[in-house]
N, CA, C and O atoms as a MOPAC input file, in Angstrom:
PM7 MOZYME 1SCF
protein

 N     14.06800 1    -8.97600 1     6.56400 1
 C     12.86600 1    -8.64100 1     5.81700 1
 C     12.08600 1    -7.61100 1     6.61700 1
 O     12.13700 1    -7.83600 1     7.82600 1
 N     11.22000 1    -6.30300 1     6.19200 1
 C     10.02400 1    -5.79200 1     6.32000 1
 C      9.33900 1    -6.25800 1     7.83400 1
 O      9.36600 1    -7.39400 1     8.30700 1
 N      8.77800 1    -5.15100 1     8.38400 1
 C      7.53300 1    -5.88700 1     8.55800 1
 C      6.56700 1    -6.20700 1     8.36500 1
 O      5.69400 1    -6.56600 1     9.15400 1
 N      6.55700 1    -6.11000 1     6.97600 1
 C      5.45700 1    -6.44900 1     6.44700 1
 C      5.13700 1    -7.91600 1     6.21700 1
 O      4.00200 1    -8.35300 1     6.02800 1
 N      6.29200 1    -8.65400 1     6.25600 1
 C      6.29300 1   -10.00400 1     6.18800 1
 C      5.41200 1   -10.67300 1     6.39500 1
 O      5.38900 1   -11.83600 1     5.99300 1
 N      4.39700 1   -10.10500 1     7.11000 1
 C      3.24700 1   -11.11800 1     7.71400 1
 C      2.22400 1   -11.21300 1     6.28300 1
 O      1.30600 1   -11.99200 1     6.02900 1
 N      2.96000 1    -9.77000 1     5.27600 1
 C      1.20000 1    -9.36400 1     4.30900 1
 C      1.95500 1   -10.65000 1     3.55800 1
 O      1.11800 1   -11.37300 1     3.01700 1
 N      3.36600 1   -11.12800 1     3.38300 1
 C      3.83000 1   -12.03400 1     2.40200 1
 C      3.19000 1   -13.06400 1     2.73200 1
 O      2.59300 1   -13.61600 1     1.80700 1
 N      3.07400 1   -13.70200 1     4.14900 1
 C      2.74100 1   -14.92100 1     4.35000 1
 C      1.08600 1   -14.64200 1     3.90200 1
 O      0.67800 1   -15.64700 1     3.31900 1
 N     -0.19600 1   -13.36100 1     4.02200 1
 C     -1.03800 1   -13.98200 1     4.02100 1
 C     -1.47000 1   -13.60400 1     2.02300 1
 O     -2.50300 1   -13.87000 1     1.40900 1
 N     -0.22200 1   -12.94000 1     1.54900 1
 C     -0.66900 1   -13.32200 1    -0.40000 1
 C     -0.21400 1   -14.27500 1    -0.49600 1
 O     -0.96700 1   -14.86400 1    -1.27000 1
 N      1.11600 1   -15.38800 1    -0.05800 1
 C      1.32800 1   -16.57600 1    -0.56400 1
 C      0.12900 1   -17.34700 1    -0.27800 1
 O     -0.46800 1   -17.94800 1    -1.17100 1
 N     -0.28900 1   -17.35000 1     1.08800 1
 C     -1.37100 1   -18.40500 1     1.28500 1
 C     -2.43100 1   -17.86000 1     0.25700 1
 O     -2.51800 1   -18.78000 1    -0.55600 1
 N     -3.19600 1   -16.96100 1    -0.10300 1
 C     -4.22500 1   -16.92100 1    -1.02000 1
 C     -3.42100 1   -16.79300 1    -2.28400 1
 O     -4.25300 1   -16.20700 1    -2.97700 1
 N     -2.05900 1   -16.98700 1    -3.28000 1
 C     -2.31200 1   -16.86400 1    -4.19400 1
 C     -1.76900 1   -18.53000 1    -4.26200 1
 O     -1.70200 1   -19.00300 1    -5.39700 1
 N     -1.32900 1   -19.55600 1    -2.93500 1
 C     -1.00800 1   -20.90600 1    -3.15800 1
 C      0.48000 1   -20.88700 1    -3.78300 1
 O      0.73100 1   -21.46800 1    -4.83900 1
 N      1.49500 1   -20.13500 1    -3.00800 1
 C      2.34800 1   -20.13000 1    -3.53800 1
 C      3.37300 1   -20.29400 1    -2.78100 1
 O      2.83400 1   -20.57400 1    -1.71000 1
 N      4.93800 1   -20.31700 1    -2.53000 1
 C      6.02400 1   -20.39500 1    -1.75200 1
 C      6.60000 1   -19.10200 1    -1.22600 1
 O      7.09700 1   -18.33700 1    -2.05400 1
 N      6.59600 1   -18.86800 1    -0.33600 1
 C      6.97900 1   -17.35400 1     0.38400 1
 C      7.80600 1   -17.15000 1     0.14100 1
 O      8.00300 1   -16.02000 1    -0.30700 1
 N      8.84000 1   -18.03400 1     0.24700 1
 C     10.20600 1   -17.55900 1     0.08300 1
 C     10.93900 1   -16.96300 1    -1.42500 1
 O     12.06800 1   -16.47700 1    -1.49400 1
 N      9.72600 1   -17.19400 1    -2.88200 1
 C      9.93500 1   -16.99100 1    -4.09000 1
 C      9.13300 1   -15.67700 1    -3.86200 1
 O      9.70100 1   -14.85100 1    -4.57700 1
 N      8.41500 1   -15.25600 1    -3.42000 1
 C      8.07000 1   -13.44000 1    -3.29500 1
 C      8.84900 1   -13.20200 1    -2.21100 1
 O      8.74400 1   -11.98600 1    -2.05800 1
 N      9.88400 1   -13.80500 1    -0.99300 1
 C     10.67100 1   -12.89000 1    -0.36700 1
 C     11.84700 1   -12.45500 1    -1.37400 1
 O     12.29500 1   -11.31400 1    -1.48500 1
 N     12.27500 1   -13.64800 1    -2.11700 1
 C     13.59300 1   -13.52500 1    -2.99800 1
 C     13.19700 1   -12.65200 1    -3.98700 1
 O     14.13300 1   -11.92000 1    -4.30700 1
 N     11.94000 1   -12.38500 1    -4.74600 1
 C     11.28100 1   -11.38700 1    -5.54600 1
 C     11.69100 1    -9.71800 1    -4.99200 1
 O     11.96000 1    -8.79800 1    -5.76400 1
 N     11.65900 1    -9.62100 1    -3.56500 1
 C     11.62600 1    -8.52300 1    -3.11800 1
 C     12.77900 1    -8.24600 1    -2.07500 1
 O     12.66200 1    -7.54000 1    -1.07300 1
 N     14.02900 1    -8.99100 1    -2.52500 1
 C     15.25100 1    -9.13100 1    -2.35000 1
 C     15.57200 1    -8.25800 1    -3.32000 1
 O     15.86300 1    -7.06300 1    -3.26900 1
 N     15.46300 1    -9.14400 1    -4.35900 1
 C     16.10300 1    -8.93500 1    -5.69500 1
 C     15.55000 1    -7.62000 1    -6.24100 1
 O     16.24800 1    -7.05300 1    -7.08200 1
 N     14.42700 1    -7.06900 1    -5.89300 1
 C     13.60600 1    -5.58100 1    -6.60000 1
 C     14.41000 1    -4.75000 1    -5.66200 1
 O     15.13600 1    -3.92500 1    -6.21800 1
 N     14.43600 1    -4.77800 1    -4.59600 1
 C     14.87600 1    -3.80900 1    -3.67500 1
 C     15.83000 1    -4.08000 1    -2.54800 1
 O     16.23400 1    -3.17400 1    -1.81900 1
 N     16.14900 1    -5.19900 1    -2.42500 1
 C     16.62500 1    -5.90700 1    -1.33100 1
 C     16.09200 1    -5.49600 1    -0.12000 1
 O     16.73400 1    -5.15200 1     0.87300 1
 N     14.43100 1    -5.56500 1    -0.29400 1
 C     14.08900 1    -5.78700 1     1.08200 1
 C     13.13900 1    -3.92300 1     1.35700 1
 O     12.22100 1    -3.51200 1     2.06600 1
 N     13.73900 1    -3.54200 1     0.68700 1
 C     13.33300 1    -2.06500 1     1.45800 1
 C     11.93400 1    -1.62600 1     1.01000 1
 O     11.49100 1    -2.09700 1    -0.03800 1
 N     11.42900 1    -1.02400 1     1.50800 1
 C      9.82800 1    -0.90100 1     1.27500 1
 C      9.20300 1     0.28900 1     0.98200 1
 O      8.01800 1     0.59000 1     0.84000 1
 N     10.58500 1     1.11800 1     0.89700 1
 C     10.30800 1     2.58000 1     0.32800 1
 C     11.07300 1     2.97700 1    -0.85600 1
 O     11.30900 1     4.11100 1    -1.27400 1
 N     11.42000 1     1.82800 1    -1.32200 1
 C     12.07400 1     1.96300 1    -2.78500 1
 C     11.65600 1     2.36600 1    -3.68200 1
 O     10.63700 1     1.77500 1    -4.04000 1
 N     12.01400 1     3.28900 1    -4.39100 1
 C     11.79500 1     4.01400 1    -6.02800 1
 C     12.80300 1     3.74000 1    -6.62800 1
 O     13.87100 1     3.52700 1    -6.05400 1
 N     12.62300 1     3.69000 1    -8.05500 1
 C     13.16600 1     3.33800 1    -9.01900 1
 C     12.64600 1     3.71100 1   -10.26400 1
 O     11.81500 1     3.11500 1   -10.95000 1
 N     13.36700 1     5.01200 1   -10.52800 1
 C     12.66200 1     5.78500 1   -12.05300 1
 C     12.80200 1     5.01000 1   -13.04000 1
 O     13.76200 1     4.24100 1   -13.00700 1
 N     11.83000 1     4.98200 1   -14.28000 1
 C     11.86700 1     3.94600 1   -15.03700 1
 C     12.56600 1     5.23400 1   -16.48400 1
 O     12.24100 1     6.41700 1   -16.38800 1
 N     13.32200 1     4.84700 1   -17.47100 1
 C     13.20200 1     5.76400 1   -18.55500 1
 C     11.82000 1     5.88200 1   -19.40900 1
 O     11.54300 1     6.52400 1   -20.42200 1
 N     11.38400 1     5.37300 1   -18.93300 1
 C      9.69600 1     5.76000 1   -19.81100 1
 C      8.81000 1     7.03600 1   -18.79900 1
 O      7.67800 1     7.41600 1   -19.09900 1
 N      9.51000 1     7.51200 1   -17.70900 1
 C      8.93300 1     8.04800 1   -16.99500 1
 C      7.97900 1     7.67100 1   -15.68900 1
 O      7.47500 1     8.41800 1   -14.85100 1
 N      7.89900 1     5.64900 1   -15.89400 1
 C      7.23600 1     5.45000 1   -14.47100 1
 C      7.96800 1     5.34800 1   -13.81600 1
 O      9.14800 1     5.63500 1   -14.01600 1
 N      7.30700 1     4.72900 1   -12.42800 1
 C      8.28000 1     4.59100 1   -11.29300 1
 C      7.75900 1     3.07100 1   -10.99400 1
 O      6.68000 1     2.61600 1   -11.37500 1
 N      8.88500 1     2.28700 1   -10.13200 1
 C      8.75500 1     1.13000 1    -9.72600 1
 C      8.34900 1     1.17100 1    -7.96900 1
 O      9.45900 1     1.43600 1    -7.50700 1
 N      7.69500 1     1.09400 1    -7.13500 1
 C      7.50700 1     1.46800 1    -5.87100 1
 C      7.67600 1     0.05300 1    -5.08300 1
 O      7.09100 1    -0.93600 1    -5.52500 1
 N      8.30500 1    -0.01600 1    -4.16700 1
 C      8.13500 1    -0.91600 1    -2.88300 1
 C      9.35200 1    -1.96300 1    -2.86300 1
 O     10.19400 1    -1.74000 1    -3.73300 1
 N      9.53500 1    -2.77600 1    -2.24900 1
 C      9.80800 1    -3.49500 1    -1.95000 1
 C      9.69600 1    -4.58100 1    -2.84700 1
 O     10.59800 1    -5.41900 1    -2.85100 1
 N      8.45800 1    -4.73100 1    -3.82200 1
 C      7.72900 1    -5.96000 1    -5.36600 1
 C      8.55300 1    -4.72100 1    -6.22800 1
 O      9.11300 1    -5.29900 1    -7.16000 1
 N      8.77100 1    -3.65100 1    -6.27500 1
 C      8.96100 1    -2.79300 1    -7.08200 1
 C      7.45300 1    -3.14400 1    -8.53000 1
 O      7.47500 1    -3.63100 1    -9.66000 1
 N      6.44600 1    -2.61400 1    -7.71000 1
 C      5.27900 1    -2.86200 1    -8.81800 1
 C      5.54600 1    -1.10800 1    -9.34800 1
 O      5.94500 1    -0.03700 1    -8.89000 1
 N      5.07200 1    -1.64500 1   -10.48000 1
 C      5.11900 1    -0.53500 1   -11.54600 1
 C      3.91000 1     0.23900 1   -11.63800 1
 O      2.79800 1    -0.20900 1   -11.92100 1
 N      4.29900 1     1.80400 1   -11.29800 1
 C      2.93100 1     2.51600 1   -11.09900 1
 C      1.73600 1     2.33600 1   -11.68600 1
 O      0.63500 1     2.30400 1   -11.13700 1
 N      2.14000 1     2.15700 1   -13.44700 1
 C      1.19200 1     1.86200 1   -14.41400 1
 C      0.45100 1     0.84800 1   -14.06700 1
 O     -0.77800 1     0.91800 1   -14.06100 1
 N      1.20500 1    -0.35400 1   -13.69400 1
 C      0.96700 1    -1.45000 1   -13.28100 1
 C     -0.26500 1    -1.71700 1   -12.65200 1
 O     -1.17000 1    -2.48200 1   -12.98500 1
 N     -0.08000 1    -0.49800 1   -11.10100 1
 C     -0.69900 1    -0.44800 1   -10.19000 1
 C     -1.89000 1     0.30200 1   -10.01900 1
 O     -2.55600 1     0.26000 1    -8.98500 1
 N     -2.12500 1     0.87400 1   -10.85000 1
 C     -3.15500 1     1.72900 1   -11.25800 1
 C     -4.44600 1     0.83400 1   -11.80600 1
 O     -5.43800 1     1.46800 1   -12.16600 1
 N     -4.46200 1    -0.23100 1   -11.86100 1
 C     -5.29900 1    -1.18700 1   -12.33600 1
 C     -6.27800 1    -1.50900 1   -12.07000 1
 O     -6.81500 1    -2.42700 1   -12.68900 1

């Protein structure tokens, strides 16, 4: 995993959740990598490691 691992442990603790279901989240989006893109056919992009969706993220 990242090193970001530490930001996983401190959103599980504030969103009360199991780390290991947002590590496997960001397995499965990117396996792990934290500079991942992923063009969408609608024209967004998926970014990171969560692969959050630009639109998404713009919020």
């Amino acid at each position: 995993m990242s090193v970001r691992g530490g930001c996983f442990d401190n959103a599980v603790a504030y969103q009360s959740i199991n780390p290991n279901v947002l590590r496997a989240i960001a397995w499965y989006g990117s396996k792990g990598n934290p500079t991942a893109v992923h063009r969408n056919a609608n024209g967004s992009n998926d970014i990171g490691e969560l692969q959050i969706n630009a639109v998404q993220n713009s919020a």
